[in-house]
PDB file of N, CA, C and O in Angstrom:
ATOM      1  N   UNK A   1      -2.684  41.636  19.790  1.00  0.00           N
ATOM      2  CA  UNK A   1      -1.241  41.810  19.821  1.00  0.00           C
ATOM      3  C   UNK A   1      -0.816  42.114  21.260  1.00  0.00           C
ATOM      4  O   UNK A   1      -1.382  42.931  21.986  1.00  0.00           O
ATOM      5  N   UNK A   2       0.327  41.305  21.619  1.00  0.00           N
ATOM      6  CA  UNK A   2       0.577  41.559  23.046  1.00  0.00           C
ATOM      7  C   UNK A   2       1.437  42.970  23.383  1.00  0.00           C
ATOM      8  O   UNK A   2       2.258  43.338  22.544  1.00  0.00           O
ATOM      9  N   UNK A   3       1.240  43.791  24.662  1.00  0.00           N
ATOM     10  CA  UNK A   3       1.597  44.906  24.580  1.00  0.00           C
ATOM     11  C   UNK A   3       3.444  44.221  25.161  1.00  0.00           C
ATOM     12  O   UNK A   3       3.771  43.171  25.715  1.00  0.00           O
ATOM     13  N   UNK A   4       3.993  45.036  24.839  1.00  0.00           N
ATOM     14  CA  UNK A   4       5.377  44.812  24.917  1.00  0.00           C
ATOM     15  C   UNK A   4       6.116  45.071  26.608  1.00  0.00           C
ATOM     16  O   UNK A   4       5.650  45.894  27.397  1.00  0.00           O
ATOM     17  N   UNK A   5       7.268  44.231  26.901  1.00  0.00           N
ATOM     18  CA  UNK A   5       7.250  44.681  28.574  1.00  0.00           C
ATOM     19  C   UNK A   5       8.671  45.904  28.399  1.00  0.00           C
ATOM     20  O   UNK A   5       9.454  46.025  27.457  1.00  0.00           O
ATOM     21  N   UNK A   6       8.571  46.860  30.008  1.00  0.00           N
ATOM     22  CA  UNK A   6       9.377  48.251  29.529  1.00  0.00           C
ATOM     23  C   UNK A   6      10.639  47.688  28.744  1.00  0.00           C
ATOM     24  O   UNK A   6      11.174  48.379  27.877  1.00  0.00           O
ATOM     25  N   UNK A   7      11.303  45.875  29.203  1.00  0.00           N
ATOM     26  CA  UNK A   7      12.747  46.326  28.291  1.00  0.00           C
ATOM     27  C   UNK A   7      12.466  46.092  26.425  1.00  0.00           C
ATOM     28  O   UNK A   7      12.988  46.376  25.347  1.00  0.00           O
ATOM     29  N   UNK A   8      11.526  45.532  26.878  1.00  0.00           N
ATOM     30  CA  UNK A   8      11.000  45.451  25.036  1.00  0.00           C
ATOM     31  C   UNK A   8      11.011  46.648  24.258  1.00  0.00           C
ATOM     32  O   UNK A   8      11.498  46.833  23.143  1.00  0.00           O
ATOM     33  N   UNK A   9      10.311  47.548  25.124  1.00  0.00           N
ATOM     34  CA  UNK A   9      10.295  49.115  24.536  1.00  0.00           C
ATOM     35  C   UNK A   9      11.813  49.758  24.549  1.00  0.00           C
ATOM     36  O   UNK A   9      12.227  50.493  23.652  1.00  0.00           O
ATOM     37  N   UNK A  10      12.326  49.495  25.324  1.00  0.00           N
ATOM     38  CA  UNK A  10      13.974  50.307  25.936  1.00  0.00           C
ATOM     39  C   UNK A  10      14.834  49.483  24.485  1.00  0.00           C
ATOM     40  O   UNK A  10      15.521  50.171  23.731  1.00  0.00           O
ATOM     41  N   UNK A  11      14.699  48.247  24.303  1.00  0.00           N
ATOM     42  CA  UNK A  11      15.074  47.491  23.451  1.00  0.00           C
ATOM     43  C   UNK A  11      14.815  48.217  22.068  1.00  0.00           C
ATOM     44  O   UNK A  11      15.828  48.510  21.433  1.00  0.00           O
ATOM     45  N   UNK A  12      13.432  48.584  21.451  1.00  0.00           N
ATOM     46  CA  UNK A  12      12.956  48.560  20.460  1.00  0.00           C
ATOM     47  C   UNK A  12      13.238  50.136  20.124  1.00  0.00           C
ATOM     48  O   UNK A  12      13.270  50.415  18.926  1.00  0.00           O
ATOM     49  N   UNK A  13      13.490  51.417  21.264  1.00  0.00           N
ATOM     50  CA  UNK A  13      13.879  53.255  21.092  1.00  0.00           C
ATOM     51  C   UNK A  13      14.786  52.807  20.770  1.00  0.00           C
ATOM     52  O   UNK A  13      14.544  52.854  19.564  1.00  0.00           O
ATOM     53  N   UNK A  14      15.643  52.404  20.822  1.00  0.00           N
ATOM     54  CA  UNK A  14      17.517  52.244  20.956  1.00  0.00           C
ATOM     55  C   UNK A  14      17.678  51.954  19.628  1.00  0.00           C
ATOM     56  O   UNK A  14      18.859  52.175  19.359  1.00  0.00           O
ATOM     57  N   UNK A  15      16.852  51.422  18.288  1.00  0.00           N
ATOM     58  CA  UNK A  15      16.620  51.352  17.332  1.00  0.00           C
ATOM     59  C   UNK A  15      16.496  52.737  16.559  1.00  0.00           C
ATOM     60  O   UNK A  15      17.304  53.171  15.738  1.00  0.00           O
ATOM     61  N   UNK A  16      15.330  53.338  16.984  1.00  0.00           N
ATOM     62  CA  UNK A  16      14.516  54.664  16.764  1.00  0.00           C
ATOM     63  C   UNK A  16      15.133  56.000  16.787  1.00  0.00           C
ATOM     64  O   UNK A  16      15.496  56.442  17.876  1.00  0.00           O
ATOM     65  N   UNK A  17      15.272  56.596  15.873  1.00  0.00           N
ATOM     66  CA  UNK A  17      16.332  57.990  16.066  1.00  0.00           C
ATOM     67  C   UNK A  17      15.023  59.122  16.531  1.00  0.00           C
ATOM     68  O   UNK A  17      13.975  59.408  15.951  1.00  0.00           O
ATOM     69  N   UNK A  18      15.508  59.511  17.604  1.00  0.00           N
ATOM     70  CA  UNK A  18      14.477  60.773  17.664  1.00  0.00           C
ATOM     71  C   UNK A  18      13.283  60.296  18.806  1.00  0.00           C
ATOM     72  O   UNK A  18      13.111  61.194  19.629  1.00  0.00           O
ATOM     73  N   UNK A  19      12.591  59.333  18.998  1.00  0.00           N
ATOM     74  CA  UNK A  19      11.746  58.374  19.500  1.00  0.00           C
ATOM     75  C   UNK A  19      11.767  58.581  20.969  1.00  0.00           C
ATOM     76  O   UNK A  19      12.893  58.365  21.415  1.00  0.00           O
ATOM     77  N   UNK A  20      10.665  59.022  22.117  1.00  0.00           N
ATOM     78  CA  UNK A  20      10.884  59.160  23.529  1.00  0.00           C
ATOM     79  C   UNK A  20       9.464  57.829  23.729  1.00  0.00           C
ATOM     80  O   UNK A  20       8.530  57.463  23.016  1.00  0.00           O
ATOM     81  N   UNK A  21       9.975  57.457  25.065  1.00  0.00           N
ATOM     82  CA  UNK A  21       8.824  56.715  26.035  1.00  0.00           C
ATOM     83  C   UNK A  21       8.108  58.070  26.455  1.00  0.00           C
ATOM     84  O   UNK A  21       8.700  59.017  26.973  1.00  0.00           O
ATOM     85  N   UNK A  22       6.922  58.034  26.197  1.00  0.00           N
ATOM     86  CA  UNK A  22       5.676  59.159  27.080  1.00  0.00           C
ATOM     87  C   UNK A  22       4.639  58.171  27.630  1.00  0.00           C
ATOM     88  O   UNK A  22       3.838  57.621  26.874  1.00  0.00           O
ATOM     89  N   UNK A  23       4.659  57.956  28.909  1.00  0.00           N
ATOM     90  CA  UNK A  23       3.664  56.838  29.601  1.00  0.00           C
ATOM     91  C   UNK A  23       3.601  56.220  28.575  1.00  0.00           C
ATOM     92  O   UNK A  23       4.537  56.288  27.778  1.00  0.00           O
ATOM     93  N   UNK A  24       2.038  55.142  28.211  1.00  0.00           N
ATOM     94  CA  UNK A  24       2.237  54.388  27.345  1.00  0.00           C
ATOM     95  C   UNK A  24       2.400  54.328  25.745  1.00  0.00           C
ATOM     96  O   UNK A  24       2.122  53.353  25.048  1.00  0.00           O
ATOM     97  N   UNK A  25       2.948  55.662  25.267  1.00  0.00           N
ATOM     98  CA  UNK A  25       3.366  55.370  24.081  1.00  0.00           C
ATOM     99  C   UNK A  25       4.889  56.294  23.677  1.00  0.00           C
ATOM    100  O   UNK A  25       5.730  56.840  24.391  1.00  0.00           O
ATOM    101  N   UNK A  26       4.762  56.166  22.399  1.00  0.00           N
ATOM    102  CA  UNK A  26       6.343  56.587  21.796  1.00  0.00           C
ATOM    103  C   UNK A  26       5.858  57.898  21.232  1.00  0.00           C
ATOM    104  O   UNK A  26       4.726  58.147  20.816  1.00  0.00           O
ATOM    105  N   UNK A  27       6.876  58.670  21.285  1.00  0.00           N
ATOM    106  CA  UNK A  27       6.733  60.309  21.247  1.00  0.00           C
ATOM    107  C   UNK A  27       7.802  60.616  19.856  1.00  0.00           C
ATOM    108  O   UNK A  27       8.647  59.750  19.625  1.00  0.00           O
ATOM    109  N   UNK A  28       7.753  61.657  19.090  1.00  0.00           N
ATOM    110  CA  UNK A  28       8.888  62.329  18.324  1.00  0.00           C
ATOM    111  C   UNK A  28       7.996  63.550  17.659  1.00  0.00           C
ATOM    112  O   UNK A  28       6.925  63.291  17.111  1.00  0.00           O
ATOM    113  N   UNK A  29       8.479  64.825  17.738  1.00  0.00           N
ATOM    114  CA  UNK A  29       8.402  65.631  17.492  1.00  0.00           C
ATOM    115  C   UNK A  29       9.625  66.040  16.328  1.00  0.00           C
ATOM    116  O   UNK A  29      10.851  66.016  16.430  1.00  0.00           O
ATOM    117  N   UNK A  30       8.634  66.461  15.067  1.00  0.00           N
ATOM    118  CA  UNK A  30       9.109  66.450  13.872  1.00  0.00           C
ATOM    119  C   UNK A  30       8.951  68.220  13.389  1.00  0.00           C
ATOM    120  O   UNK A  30       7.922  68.856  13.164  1.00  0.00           O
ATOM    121  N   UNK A  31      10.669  68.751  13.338  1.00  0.00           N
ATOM    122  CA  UNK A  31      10.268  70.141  12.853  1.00  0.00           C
ATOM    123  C   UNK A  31      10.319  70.518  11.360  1.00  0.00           C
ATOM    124  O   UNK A  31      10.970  69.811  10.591  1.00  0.00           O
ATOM    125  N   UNK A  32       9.753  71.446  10.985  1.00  0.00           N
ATOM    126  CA  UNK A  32       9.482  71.880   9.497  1.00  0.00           C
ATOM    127  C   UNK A  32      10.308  73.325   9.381  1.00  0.00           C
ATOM    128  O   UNK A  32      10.568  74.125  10.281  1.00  0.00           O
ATOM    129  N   UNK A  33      10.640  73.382   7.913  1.00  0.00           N
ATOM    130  CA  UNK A  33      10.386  75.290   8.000  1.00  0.00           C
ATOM    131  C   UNK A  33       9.505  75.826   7.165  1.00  0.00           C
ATOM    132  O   UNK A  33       9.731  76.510   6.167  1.00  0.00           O
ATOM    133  N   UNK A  34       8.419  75.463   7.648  1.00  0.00           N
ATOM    134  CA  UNK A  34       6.859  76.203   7.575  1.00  0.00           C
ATOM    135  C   UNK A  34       5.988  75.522   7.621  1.00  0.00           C
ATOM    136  O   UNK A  34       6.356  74.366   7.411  1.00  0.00           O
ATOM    137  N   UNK A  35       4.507  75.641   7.867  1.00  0.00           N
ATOM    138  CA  UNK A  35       3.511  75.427   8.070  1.00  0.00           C
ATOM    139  C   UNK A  35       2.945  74.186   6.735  1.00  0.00           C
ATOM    140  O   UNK A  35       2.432  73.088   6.951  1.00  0.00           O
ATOM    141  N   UNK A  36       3.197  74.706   5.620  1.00  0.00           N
ATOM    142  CA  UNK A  36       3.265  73.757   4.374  1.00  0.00           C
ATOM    143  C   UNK A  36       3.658  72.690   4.675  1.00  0.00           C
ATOM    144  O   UNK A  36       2.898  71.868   5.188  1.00  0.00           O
ATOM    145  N   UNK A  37       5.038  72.411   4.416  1.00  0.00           N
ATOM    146  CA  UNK A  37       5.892  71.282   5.142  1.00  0.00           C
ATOM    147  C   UNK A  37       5.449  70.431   6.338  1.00  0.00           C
ATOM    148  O   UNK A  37       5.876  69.302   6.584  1.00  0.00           O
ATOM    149  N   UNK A  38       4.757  70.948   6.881  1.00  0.00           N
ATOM    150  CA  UNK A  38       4.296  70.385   7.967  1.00  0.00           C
ATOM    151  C   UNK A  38       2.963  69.372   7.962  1.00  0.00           C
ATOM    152  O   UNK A  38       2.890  68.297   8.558  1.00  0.00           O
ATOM    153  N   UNK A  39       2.076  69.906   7.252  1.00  0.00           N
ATOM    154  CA  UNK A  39       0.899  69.555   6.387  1.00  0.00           C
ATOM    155  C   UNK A  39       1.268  68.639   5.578  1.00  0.00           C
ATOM    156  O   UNK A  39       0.519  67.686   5.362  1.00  0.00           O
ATOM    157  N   UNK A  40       2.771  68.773   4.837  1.00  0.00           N
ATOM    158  CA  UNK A  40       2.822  67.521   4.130  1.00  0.00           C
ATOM    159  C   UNK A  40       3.290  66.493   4.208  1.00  0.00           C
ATOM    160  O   UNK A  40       3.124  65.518   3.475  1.00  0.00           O
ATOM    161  N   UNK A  41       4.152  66.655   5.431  1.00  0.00           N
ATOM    162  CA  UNK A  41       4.531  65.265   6.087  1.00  0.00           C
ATOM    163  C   UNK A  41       3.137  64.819   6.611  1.00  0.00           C
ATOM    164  O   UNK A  41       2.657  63.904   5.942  1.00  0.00           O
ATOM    165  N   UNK A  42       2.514  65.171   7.459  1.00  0.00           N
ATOM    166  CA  UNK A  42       1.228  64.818   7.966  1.00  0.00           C
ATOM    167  C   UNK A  42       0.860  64.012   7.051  1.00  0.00           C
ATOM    168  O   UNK A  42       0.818  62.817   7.341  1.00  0.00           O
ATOM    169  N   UNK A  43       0.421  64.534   5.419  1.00  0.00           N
ATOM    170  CA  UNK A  43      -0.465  63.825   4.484  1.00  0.00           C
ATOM    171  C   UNK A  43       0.590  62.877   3.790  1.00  0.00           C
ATOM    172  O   UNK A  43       0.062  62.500   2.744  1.00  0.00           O
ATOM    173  N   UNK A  44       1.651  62.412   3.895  1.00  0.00           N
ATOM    174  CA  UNK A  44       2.606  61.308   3.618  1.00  0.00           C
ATOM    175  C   UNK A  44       2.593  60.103   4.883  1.00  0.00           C
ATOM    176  O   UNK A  44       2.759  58.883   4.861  1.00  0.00           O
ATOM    177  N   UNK A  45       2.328  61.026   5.907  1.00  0.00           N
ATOM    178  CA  UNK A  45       1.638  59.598   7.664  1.00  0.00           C
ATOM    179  C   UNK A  45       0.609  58.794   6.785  1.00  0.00           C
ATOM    180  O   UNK A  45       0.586  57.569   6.911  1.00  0.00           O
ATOM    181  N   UNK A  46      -0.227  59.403   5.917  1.00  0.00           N
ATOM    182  CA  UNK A  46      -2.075  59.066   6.168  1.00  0.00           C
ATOM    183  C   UNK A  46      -1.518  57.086   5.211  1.00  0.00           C
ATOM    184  O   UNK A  46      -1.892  56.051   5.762  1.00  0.00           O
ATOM    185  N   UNK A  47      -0.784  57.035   4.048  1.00  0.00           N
ATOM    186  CA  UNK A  47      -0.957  55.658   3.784  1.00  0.00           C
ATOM    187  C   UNK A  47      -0.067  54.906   3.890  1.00  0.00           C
ATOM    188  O   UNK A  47      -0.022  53.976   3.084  1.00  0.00           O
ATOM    189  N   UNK A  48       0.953  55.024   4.902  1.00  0.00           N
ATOM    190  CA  UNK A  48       1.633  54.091   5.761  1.00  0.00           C
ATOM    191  C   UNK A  48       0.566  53.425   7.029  1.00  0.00           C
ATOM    192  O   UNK A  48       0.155  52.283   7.233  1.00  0.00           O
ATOM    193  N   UNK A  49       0.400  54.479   7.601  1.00  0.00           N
ATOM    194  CA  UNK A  49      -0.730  54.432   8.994  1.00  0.00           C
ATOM    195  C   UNK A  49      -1.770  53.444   8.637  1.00  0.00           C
ATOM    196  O   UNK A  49      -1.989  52.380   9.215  1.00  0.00           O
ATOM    197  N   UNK A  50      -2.461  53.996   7.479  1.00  0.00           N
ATOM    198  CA  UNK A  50      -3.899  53.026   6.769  1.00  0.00           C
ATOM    199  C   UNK A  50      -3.679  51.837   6.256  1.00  0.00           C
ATOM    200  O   UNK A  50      -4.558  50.982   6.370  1.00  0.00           O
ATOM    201  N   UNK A  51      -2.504  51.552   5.611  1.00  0.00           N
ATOM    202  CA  UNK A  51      -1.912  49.953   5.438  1.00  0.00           C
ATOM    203  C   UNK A  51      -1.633  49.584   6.436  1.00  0.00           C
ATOM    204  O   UNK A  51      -1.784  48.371   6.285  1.00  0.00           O
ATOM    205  N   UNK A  52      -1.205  49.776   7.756  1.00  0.00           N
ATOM    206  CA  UNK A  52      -0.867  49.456   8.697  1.00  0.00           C
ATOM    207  C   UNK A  52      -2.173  49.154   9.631  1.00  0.00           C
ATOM    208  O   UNK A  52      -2.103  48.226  10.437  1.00  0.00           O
ATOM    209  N   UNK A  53      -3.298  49.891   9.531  1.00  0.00           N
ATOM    210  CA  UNK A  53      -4.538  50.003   9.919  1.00  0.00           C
ATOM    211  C   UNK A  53      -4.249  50.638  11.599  1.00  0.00           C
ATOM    212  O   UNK A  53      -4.959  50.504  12.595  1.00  0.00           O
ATOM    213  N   UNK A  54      -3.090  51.271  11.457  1.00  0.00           N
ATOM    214  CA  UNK A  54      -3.066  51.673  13.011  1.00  0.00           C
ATOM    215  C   UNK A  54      -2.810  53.272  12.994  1.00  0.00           C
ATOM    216  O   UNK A  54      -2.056  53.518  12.053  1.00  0.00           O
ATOM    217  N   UNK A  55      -3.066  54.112  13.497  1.00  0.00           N
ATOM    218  CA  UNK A  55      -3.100  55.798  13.099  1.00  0.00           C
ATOM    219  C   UNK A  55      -2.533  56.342  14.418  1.00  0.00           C
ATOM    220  O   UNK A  55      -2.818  56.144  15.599  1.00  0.00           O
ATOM    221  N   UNK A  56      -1.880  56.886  13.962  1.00  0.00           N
ATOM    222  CA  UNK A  56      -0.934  57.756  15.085  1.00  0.00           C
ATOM    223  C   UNK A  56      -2.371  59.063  15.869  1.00  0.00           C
ATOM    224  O   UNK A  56      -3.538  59.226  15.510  1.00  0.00           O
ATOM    225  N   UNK A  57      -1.469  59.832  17.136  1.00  0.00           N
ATOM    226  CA  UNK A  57      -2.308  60.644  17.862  1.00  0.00           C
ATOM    227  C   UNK A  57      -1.183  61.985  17.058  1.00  0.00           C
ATOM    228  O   UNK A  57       0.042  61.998  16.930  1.00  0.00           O
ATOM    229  N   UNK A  58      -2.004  62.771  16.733  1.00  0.00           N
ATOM    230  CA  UNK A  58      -0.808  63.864  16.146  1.00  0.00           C
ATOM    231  C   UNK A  58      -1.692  65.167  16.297  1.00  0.00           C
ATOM    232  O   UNK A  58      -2.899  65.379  16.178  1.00  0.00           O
ATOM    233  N   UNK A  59      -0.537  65.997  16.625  1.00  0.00           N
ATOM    234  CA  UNK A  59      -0.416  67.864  17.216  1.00  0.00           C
ATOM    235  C   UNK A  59      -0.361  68.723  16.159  1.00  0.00           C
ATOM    236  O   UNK A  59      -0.965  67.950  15.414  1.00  0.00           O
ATOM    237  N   UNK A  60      -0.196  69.461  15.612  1.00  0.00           N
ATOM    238  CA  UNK A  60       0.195  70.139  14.792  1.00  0.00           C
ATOM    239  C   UNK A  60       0.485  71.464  15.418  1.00  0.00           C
ATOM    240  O   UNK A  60      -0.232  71.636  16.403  1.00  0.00           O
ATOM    241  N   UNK A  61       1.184  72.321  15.211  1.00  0.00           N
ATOM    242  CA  UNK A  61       1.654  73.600  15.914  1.00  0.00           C
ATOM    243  C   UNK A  61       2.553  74.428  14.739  1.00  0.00           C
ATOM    244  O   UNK A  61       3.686  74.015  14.492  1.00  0.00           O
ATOM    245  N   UNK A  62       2.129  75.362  14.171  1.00  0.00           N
ATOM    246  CA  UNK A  62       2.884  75.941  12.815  1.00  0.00           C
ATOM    247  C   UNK A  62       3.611  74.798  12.147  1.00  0.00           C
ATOM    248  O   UNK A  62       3.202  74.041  11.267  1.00  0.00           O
ATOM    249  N   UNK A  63       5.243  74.859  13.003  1.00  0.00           N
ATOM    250  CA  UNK A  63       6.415  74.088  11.528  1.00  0.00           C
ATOM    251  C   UNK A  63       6.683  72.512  12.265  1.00  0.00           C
ATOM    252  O   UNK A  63       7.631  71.805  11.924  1.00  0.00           O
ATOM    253  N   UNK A  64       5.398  71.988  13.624  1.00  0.00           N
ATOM    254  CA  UNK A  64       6.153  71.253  14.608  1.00  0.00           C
ATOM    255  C   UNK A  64       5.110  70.462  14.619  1.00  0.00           C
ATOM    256  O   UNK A  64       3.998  70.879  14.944  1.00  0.00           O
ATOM    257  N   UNK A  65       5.370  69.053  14.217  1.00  0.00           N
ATOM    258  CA  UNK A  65       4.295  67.939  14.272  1.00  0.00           C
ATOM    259  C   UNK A  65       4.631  66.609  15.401  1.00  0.00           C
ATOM    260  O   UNK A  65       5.477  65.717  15.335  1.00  0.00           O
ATOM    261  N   UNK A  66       3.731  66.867  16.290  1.00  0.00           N
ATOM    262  CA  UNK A  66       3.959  65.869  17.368  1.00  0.00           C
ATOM    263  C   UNK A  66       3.501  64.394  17.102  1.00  0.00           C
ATOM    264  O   UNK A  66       2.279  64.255  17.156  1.00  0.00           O
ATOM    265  N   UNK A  67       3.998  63.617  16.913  1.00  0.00           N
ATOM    266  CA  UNK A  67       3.654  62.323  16.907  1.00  0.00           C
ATOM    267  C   UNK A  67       3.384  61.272  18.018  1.00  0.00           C
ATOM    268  O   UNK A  67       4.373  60.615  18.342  1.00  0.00           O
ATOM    269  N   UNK A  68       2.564  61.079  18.468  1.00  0.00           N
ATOM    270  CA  UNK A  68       2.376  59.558  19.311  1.00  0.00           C
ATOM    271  C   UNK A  68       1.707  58.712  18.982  1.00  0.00           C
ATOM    272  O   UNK A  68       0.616  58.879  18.436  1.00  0.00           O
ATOM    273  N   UNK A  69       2.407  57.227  19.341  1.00  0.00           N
ATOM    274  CA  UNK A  69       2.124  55.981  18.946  1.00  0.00           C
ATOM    275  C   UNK A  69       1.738  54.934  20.347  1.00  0.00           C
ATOM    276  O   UNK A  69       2.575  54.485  21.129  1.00  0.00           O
ATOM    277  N   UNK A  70       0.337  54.717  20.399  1.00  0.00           N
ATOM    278  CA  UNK A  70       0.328  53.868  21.102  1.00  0.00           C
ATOM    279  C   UNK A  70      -0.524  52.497  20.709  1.00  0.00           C
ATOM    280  O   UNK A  70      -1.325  52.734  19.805  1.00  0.00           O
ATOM    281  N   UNK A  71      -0.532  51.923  20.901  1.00  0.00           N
ATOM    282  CA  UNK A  71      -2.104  50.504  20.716  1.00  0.00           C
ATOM    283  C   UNK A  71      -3.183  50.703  21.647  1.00  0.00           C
ATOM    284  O   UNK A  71      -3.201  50.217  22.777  1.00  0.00           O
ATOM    285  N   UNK A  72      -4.157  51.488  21.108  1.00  0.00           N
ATOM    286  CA  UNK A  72      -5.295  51.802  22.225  1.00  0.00           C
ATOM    287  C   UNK A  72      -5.986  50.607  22.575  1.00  0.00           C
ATOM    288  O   UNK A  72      -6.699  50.589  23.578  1.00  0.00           O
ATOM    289  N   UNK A  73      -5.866  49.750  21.950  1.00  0.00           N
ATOM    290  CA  UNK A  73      -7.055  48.449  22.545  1.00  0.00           C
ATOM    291  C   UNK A  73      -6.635  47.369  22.920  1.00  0.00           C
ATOM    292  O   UNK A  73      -7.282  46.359  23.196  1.00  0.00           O
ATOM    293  N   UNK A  74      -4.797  47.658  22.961  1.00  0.00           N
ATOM    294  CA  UNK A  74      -4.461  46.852  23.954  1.00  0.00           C
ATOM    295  C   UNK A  74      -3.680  47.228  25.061  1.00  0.00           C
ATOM    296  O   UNK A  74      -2.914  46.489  25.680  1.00  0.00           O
ATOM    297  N   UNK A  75      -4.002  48.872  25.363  1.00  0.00           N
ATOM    298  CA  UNK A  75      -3.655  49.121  26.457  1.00  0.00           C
ATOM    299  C   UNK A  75      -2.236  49.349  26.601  1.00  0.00           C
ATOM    300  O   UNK A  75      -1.726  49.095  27.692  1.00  0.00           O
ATOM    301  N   UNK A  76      -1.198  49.998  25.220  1.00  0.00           N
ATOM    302  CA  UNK A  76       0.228  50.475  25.640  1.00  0.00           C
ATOM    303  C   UNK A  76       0.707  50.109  24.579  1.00  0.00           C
ATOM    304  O   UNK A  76      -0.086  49.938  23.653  1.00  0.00           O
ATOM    305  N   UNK A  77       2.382  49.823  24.308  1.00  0.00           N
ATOM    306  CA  UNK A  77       3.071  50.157  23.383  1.00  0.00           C
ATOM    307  C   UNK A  77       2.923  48.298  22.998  1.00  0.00           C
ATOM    308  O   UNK A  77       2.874  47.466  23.904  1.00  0.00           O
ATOM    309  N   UNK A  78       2.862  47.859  21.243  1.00  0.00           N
ATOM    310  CA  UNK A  78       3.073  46.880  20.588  1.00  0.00           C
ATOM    311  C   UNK A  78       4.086  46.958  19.638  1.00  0.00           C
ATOM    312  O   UNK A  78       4.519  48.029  19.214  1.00  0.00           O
ATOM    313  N   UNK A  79       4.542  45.685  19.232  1.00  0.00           N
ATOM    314  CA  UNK A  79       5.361  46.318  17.618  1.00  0.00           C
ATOM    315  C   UNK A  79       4.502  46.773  16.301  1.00  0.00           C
ATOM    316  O   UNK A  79       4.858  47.057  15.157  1.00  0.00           O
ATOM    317  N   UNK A  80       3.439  46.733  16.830  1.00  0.00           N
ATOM    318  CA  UNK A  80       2.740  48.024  15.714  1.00  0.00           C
ATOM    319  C   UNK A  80       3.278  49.696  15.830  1.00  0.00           C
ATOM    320  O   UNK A  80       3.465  50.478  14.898  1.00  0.00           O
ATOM    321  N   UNK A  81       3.398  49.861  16.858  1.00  0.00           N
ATOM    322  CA  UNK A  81       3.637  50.871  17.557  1.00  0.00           C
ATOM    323  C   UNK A  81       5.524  51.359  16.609  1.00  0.00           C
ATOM    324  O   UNK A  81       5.954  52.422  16.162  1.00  0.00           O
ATOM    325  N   UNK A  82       5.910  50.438  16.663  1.00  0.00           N
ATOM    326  CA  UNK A  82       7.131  50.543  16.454  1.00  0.00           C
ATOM    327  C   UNK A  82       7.373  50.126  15.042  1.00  0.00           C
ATOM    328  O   UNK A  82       8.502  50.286  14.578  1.00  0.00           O
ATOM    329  N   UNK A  83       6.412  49.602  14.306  1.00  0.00           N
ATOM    330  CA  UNK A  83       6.428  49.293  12.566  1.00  0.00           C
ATOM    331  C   UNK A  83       6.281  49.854  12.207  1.00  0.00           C
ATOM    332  O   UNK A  83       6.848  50.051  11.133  1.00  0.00           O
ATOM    333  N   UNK A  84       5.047  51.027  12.877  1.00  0.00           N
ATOM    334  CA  UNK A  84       4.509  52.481  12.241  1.00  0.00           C
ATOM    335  C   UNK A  84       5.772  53.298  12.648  1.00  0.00           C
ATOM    336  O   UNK A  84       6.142  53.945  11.668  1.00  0.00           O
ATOM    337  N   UNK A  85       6.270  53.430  13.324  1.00  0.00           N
ATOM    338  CA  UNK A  85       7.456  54.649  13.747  1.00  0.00           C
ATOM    339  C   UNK A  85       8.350  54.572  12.788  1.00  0.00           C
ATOM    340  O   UNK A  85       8.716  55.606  12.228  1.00  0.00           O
ATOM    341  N   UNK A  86       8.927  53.171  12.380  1.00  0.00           N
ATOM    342  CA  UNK A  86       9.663  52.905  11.357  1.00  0.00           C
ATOM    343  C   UNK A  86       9.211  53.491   9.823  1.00  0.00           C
ATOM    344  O   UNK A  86       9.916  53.795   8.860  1.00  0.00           O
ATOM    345  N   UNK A  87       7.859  53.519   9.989  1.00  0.00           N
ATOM    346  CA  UNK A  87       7.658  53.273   8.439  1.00  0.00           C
ATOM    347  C   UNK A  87       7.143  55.073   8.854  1.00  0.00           C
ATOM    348  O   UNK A  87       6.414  55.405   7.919  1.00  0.00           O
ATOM    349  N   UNK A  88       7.260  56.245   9.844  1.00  0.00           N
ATOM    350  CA  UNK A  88       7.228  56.923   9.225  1.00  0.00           C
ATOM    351  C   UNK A  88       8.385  57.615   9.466  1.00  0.00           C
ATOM    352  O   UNK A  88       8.078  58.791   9.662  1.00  0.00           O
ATOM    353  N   UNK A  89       9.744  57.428   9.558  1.00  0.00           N
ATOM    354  CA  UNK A  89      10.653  57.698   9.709  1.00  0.00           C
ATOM    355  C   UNK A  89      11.236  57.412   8.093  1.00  0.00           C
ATOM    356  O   UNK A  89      12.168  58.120   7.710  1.00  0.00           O
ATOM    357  N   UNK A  90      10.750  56.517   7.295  1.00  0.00           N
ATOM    358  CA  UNK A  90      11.281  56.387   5.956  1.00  0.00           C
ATOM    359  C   UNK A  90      10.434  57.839   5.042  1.00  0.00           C
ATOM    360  O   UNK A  90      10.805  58.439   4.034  1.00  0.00           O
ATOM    361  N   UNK A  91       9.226  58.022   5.889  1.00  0.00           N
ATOM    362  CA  UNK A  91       8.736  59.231   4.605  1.00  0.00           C
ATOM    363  C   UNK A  91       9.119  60.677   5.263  1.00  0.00           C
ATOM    364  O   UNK A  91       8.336  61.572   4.948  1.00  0.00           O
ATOM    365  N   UNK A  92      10.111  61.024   6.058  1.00  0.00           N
ATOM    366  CA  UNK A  92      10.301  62.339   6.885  1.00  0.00           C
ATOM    367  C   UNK A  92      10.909  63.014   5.276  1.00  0.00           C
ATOM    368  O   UNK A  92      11.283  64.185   5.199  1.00  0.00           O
TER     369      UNK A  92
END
């Protein structure tokens, strides 16, 4: 999959509610109120991500789940990158 050029990405946030450029991937930090909540969005990522066969880089910090999306093996942001953002923006 070809990695996307910056206006592709500038193109494709402007879509994305919440969504930052961090070098080569897409950023959103997702808050909870509590630690539970937090855990369970996490375990609602796991079979979007796995149908998708692409898995996010994720933080966890009490009620605050960091998300990044990049394409590691092709070296920066794809519209995988941005199918997965979509599809976990439908299970928040």
């Amino acid at each position: 999959m070809p990695v996307l050029t910056f206006e592709q990405v500038q193109d494709r946030l402007a879509t994305l509610d919440g969504w930052e450029l961090q070098g080569d991937a897409i950023q959103r930090i997702f808050k909870f109120k509590n630690f539970i909540e937090a855990i369970a969005f996490v375990n609602r990522i796991v079979e979007p991500a796995e149908a998708a066969d692409h898995h996010p880089d994720l933080s966890i910090s009490y009620n605050k789940v960091t998300v990044n999306l990049t394409t590691h093996d092709a070296g920066g942001l794809t519209e995988k990158d941005f199918d997965l953002a979509q599809a976990i923006a439908s299970v928040v």
